[in-house]
Structures are given as C-alpha cells and as structure tokens.
BAFI-3210 file (N, C-alpha, C; in Angstrom, 3 decimals, decimal comma, padded with zeros to 6 digits):
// residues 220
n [1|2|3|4|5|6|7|8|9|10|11|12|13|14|15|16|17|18|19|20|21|22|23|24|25|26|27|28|29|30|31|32|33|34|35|36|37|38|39|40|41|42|43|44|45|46|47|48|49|50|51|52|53|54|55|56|57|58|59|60|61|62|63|64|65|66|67|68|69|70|71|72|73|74|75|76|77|78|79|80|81|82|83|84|85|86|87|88|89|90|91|92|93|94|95|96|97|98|99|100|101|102|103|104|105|106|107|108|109|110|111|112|113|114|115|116|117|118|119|120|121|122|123|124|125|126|127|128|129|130|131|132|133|134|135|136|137|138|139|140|141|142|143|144|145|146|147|148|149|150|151|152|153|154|155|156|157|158|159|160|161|162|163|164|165|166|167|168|169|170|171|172|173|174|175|176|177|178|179|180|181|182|183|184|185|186|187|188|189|190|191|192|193|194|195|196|197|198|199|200|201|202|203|204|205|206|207|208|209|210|211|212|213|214|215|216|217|218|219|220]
n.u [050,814|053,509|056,516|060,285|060,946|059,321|059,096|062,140|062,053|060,155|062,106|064,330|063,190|062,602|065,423|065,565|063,514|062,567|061,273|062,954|064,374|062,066|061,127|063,122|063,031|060,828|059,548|060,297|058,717|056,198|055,741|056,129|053,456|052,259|052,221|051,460|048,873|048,035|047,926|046,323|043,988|043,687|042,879|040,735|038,202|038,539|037,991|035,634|034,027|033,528|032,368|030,809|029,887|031,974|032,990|032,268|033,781|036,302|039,969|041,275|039,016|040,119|042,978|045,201|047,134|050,436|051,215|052,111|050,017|051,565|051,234|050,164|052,037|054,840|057,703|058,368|058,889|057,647|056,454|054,737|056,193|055,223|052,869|049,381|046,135|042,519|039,380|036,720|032,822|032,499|034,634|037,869|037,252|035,038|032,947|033,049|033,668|036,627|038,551|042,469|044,917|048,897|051,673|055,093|058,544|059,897|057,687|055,311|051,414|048,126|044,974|042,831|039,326|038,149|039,531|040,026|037,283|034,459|032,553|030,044|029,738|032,006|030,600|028,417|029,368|030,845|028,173|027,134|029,029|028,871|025,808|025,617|028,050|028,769|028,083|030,587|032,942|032,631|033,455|035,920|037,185|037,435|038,888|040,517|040,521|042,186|044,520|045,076|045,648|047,089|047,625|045,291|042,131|043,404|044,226|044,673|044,291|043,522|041,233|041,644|039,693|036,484|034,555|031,633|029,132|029,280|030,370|033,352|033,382|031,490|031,560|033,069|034,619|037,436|037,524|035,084|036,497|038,614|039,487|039,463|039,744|040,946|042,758|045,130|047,627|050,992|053,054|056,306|059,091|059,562|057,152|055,871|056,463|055,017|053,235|050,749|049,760|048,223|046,072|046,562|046,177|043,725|042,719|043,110|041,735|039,140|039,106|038,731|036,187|033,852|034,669|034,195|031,834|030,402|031,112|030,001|027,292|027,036|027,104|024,819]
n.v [004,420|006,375|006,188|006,620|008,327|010,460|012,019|012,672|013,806|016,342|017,290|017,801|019,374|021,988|022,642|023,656|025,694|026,298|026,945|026,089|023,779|022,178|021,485|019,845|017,872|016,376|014,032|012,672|014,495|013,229|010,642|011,180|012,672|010,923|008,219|010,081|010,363|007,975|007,081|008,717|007,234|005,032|006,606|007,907|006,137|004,972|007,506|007,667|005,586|006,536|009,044|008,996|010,820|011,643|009,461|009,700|011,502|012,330|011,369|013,765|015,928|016,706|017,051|019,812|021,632|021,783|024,167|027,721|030,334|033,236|036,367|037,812|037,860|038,399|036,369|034,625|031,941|029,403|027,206|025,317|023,636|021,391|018,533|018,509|018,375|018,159|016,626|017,527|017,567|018,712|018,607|020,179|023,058|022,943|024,959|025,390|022,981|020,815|017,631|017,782|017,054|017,256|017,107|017,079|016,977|016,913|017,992|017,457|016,575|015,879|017,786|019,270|021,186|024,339|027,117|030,726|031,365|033,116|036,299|035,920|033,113|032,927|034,293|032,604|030,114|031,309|031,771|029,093|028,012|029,577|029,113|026,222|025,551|023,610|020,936|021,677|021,775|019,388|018,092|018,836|018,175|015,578|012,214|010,774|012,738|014,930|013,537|012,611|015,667|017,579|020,155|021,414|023,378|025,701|029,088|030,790|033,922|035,939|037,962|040,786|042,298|041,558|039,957|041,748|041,842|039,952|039,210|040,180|038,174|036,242|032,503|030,787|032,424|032,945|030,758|032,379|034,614|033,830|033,263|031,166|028,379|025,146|021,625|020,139|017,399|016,099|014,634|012,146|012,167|009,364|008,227|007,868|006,749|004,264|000,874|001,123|003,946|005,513|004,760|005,336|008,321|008,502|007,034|009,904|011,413|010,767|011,215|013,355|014,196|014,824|017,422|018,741|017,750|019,675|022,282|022,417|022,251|024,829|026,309|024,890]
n.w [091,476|090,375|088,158|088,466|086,225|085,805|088,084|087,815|085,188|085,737|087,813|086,342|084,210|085,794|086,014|083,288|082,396|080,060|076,250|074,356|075,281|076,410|074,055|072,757|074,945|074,677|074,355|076,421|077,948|077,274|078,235|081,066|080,858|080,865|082,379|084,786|083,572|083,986|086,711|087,513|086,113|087,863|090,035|090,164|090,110|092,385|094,493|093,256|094,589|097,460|096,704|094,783|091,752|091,036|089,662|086,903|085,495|083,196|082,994|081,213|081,862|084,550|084,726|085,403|082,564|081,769|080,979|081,575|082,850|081,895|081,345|083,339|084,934|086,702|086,836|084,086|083,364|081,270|081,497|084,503|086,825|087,738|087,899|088,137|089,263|089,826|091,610|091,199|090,812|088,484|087,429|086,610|086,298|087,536|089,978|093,098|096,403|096,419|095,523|095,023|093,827|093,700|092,186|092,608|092,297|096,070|097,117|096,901|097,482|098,740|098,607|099,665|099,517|099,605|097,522|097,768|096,630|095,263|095,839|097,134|097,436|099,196|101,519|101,660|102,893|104,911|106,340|106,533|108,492|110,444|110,989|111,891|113,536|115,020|114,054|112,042|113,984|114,482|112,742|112,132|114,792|114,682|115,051|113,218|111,264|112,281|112,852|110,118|108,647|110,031|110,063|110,097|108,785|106,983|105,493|102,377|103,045|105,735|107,195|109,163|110,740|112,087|109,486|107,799|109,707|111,259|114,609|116,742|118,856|117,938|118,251|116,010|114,696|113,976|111,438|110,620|109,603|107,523|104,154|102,650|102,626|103,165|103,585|103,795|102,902|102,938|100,699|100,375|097,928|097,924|098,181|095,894|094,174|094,915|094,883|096,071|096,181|094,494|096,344|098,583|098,283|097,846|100,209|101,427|100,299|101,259|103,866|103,880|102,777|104,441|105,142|102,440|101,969|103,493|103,071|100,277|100,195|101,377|098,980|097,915]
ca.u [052,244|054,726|057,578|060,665|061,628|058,341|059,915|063,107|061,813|060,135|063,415|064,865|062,306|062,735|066,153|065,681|062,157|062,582|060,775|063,916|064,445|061,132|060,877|064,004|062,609|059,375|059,368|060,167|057,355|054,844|055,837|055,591|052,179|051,521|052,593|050,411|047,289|047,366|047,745|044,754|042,868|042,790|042,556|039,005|037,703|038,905|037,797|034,070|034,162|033,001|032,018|030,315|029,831|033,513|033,074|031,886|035,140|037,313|041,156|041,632|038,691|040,497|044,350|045,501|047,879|051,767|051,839|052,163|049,401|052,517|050,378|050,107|053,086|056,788|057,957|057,387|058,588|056,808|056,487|055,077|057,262|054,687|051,792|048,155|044,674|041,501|038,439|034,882|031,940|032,172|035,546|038,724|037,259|033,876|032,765|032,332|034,971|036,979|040,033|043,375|046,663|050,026|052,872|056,073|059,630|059,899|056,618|053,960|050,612|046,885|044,402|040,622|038,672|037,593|040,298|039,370|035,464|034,047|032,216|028,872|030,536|032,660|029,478|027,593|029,999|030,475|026,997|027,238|029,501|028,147|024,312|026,159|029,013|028,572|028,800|032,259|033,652|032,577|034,377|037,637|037,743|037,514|040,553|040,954|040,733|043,108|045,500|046,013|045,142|047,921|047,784|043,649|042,398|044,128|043,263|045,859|044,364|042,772|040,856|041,941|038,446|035,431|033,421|030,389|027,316|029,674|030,763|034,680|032,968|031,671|032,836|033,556|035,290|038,600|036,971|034,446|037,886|039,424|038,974|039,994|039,121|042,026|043,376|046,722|048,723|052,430|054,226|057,920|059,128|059,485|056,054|055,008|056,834|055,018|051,793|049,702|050,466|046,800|045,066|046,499|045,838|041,995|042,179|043,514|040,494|038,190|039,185|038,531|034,988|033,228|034,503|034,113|030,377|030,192|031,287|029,571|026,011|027,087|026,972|023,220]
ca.v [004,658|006,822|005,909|007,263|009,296|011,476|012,750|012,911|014,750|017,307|018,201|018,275|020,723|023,208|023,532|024,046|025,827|026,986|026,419|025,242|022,400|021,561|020,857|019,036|016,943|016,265|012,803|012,298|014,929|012,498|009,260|011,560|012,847|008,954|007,664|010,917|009,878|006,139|007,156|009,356|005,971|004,510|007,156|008,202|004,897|004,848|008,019|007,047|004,390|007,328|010,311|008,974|011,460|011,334|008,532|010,336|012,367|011,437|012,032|014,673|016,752|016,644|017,237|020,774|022,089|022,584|025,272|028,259|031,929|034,290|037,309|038,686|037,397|038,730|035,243|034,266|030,973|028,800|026,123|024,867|022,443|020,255|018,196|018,772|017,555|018,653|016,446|018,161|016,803|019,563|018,653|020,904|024,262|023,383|025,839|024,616|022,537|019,619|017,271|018,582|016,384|018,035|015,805|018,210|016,802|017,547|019,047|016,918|016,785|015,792|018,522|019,590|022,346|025,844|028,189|031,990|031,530|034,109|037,307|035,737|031,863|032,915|034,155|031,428|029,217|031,457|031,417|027,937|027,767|030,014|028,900|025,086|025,440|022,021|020,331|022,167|021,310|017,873|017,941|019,412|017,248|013,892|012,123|010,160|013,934|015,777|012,755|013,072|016,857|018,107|022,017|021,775|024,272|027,285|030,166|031,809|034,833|036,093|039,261|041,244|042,106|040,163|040,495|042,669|041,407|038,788|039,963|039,249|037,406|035,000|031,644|030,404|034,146|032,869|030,207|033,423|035,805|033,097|033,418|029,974|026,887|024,238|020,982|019,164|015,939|016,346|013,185|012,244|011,624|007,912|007,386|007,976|005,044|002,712|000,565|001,465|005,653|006,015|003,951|006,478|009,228|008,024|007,174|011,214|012,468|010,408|011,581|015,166|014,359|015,670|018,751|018,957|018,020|020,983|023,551|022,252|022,224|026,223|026,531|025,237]
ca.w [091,552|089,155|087,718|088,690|085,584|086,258|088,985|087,075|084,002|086,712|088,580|084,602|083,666|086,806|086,018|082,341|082,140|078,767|075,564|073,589|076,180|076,306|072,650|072,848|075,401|074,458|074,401|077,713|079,123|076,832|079,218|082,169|081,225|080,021|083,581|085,224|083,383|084,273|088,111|087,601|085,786|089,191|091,480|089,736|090,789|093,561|094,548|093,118|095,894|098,423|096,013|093,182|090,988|089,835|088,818|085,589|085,049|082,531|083,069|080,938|082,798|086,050|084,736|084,363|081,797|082,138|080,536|082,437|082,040|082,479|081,327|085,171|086,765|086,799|086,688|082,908|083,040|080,530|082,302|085,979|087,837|088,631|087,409|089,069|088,905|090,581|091,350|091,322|089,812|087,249|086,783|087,323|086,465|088,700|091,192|094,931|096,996|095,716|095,485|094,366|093,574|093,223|092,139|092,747|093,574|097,091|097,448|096,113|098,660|098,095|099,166|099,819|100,212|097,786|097,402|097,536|096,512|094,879|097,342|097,247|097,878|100,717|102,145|102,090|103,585|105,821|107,336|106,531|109,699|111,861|111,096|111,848|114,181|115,983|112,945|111,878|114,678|115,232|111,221|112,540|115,540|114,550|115,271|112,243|110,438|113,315|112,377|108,767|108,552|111,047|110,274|110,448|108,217|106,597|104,321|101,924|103,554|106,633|107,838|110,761|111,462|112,027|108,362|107,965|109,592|112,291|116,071|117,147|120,176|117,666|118,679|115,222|114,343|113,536|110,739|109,404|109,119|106,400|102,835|101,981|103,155|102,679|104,254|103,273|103,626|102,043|100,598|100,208|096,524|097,775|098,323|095,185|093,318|095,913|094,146|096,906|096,187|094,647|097,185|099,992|098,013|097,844|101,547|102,516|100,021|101,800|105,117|103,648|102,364|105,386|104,888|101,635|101,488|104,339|102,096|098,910|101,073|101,418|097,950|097,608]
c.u [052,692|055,753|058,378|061,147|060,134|058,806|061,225|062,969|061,279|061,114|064,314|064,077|062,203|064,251|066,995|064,285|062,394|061,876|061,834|063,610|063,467|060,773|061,504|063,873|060,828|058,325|059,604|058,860|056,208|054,907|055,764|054,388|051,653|051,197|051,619|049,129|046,639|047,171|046,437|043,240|042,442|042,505|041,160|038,287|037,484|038,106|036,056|033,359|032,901|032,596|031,676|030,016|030,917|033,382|033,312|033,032|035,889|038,414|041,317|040,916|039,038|041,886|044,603|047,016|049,251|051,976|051,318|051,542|050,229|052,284|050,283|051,491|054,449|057,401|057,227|058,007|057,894|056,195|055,684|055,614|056,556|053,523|050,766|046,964|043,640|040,221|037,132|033,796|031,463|033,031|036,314|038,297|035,763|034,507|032,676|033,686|035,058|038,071|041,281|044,478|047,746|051,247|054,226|057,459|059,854|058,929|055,275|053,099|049,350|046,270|042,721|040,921|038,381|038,676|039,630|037,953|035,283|033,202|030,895|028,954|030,594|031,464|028,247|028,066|030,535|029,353|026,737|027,784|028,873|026,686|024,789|027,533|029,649|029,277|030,050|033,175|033,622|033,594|036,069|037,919|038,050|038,717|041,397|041,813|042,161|044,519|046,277|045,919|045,950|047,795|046,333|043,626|042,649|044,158|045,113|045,834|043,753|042,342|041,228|041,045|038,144|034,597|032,117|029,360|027,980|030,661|032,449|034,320|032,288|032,467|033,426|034,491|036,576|038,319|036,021|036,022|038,640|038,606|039,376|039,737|039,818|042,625|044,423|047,552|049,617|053,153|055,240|057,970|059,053|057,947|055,206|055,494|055,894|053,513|050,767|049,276|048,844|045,618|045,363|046,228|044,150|041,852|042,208|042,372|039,643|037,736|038,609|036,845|033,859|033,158|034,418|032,531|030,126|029,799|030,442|027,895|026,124|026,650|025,344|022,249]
c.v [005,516|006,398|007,126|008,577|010,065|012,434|013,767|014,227|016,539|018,443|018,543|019,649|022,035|023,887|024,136|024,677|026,714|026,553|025,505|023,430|021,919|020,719|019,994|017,673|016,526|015,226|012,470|012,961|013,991|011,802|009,964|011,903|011,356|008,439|008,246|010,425|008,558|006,224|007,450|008,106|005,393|005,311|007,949|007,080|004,763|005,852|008,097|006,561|005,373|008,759|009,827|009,675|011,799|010,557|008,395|011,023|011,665|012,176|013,706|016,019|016,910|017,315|018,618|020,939|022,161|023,480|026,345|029,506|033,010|035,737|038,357|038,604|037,937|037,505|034,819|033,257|029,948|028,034|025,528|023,132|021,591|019,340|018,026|018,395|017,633|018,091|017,534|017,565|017,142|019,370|019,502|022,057|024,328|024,353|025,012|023,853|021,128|018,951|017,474|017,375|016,875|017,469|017,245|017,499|017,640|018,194|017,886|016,581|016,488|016,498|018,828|020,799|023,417|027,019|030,009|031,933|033,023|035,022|036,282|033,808|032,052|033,426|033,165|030,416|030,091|031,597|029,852|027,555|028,834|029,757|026,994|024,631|024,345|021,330|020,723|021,786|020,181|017,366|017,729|018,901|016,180|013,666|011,840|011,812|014,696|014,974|012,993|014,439|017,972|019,481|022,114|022,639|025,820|027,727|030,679|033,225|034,845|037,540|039,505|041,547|041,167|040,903|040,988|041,857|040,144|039,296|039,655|038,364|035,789|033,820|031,087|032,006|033,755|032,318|031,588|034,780|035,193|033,509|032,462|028,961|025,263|023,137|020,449|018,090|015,948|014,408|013,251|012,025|010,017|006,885|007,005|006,883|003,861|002,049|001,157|002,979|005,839|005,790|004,831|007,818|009,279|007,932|008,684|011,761|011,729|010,812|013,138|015,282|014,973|016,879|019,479|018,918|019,251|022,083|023,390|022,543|024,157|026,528|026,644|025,244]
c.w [090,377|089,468|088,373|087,495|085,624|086,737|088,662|086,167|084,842|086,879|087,197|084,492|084,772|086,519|084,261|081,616|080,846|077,545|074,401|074,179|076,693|074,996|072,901|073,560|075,565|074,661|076,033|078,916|078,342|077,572|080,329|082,538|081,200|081,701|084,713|085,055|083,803|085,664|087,950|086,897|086,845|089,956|091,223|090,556|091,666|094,718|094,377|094,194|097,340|098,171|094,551|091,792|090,424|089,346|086,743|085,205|084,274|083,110|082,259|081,615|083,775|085,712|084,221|083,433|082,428|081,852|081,517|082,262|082,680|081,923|082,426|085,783|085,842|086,217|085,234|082,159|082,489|080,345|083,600|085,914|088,306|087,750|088,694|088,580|090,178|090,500|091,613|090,506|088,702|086,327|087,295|086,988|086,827|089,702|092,489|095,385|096,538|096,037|095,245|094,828|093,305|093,477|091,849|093,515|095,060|097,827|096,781|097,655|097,903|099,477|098,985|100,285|098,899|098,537|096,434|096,443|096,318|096,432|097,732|097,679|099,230|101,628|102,510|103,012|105,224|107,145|107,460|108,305|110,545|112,102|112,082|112,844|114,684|115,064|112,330|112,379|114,703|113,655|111,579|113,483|115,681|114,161|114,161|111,149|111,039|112,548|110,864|108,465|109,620|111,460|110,618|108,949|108,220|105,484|104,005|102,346|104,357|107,041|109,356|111,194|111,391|110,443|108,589|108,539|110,993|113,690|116,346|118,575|119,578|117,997|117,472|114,340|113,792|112,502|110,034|108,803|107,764|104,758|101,838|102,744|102,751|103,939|102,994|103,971|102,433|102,285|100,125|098,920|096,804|098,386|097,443|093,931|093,672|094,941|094,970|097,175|096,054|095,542|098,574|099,787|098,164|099,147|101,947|101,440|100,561|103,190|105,031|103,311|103,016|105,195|103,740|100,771|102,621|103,164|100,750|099,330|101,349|100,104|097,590|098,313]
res [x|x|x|x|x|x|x|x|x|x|x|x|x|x|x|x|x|x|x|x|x|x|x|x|x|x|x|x|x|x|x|x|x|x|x|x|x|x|x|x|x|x|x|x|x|x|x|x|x|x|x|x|x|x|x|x|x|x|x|x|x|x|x|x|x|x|x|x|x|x|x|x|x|x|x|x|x|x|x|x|x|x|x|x|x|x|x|x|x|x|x|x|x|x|x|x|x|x|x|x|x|x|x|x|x|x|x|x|x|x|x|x|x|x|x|x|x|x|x|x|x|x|x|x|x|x|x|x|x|x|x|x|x|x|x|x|x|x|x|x|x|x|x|x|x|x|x|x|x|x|x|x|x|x|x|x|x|x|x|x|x|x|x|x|x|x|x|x|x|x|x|x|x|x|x|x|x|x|x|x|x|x|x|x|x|x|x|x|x|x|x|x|x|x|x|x|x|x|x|x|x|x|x|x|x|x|x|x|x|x|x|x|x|x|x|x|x|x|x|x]
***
C-alpha cells in the first residue's frame, strides 16, 4: 500500500516542478520516497515467489531517480511526476525484458516486456517469434493473460514494412513489424492505498512472466 500524501506530494510536485519548491519541500518528498521504498520491500518478495532471481535485488537497485536528464528534451522540467521501479535480475539498468512499476496520480500501471531493444536484441526476439509462433500465441491467448492484459501487446513503434529477411504473408508479421514489446494493467489512485496494492501488483507481474521468459530466452 501507499499512503495517501505520496500521491499528494506527486500532484504537489507537477504543479510546482521547480527546484526552489522542491528544496522547500524536501521533507515531504523523503516520506514519499520512505513510503515508495517500503512498498517495494514487499513487492521484491513477493515477486521472488515466481521469479527468483529478484529475490537478490535490493530496493535501491530497482528504483529510478526523480530527477529528470533534460539535456535532450525541450521540456526541462527538473523533475518527473512520478515514481518508478524496474525489476530485472540485473536490476533497473539490466538488458533483456522485465517488470516496471509506475506510481503516477491518475496514471499509475504495472508493466512487462523490453522497450525498444537494441538492433541486434530486436532481432533476436524477433526470430524468437517467428522460429516459435505456437508458443507466442498460446502466450497471448491464455485467458487469464487476455483478461488482465486488455490492449495485448503494443510497441511505441511499428514498421510499415515487413523487416529485412521476413515476408508480409508471414503469419506472425504484425508481432515482427513492432519494435517494442509491452503489456499493461492501469490502476486507480484508490487502489493504491489498499493493503493488498503489492500483492496485485505481484499477481499482474506474474501473469506477465510467460512473456517475459519468451523474450529473455531471445536474448540467449
């Protein structure tokens, strides 16, 4: 569970993303990260349960930064609006596909899968599925998955061809065109007060684990 001033301090800090009013409130983002890190104490565990090799993660390897690398971007807010945390068994800046938490008034969601994979990645996983098809599908059909997993998966981008070396008659062709590999289940702010918040977060990465040892089995 979190507390509600988590949440609070959040929707505070979106509409004062500044470094003044960060200082100023400083003390209150410590009890929000405080409140953050103790969720993440059980949901390691928890998470262990059916992916052991977290087990080994400490909190702080999993939780990224608020602060914001505004270097590239237009937007040079100092800030993000959210707190996040990424299992892998490397930790949050492993390679290969993983867990992802994103606590966001209004927006918070726990997710799977490997976002934009390097050239030599996305190739593997892509023959991954087309050497494997059966198995993909039998991934993406299972009901339990269909159920919490509503959109299926979806890529932040997609090719309008078919990639070098794969036919558009392929039957998995729509799955080799992606360049991302992502499922999601979105929760309300009032689910995340509830005691039982990490224990459904652990059930919707468990539901994802299938496809998450898929893609990781691309890798080696």
């Amino acid at each position: 569970m979190l507390q509600s001033t988590t949440l609070k301090f959040l929707k505070d800090l979106k509409k004062n993303n500044n470094k003044p009013w960060f200082d100023e409130h400083r003390t209150q983002y410590e009890t929000a990260r405080a409140d953050f890190f103790s969720m993440i104490e059980k949901l390691i565990p928890a998470i262990a349960k059916f992916d052991e090799p977290i087990g080994h993660l400490t909190v702080k390897e999993t939780v990224f930064r608020i602060n914001r690398d505004v270097r590239f971007s237009k937007d040079k807010s100092p800030y993000k609006n959210n707190m996040a945390c990424y299992f892998n068994q490397a930790g949050k800046n492993g390679l290969g596909a993983g867990y992802y938490l994103h606590i966001e008034p209004g927006k918070s969601f726990a997710a799977g899968g490997i976002w934009v994979p390097e050239p030599a990645v996305l190739a593997g996983i892509r023959q991954e599925i087309d050497y494997n098809f059966a198995d993909w599908k039998k991934i993406l059909e299972n009901k339990s998955f269909k159920k919490v997993f509503t959109d299926g998966i979806t890529s932040n981008d997609t090719l309008v061809r078919p990639p070098k070396g794969y036919d558009e008659n392929n039957p998995a062709i729509e799955f080799l065109k992606m360049k991302s590999f992502i499922v999601r289940k979105s929760f309300a702010d009032a689910d995340l007060p509830d005691k039982n918040f990490a224990t459904e977060v652990a059930k919707t990465f468990n539901t994802m684990k299938p496809l998450i040892d898929f893609l990781n089995t691309a890798l080696h």
